[in-house]
N, C-alpha and C positions, 0 to 999 in steps of 0.2 A: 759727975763730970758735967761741965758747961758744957752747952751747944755754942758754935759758932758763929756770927751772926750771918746772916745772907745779905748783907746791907754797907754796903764799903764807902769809908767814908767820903764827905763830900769834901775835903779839904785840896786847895789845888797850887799849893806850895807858895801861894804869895802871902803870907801871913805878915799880915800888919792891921792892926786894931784900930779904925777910926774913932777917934774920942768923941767926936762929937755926937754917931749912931751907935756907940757901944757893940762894934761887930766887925766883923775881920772883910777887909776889901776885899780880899780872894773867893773867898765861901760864903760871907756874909751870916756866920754863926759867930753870938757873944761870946765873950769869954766863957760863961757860965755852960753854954754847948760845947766850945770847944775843951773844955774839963770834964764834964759829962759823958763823951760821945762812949768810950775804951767801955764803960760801964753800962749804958745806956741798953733799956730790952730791945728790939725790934720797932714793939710799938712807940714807943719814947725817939726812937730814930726815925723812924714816920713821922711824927707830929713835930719835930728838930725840922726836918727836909719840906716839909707841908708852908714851917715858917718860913724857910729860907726863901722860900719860893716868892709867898708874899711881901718880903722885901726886896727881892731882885724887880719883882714889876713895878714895887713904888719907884724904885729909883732908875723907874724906865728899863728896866734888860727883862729877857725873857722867863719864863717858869721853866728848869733846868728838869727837874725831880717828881715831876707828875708821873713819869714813867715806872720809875723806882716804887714807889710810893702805890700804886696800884697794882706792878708784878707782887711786892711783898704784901700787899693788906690782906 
């Protein structure tokens, strides 16, 4: 039996893939994250949410997921 994950996804229903940064305006996970995630361990969703983070502050917005990211590490 799989365990569940403790880690919910960061998706927040505006899904649409900018071409230009290869990553979804809403979550700001690539396509390639958001295929991965359903399957993803814990740690792989850590280091998923670690990036997200480092592209929300290039593109100027806050780190959402440091919180996450340190209750599960």
């Amino acid at each position: 039996m799989t365990q569940r994950s403790k880690i919910g996804s960061p998706c927040v229903g505006v899904c649409v893939i900018d071409a230009r940064v290869d990553a979804c305006y809403g979550c700001f996970r690539t396509p390639g994250e958001i295929t991965a995630w359903p399957a993803a361990s814990d740690a792989e969703k850590r280091a998923i949410l670690l990036r997200l983070d480092e592209r929300r502050v290039r593109a100027g917005m806050p780190a959402i997921h440091a919180d996450t990211i340190a209750e599960n590490g």
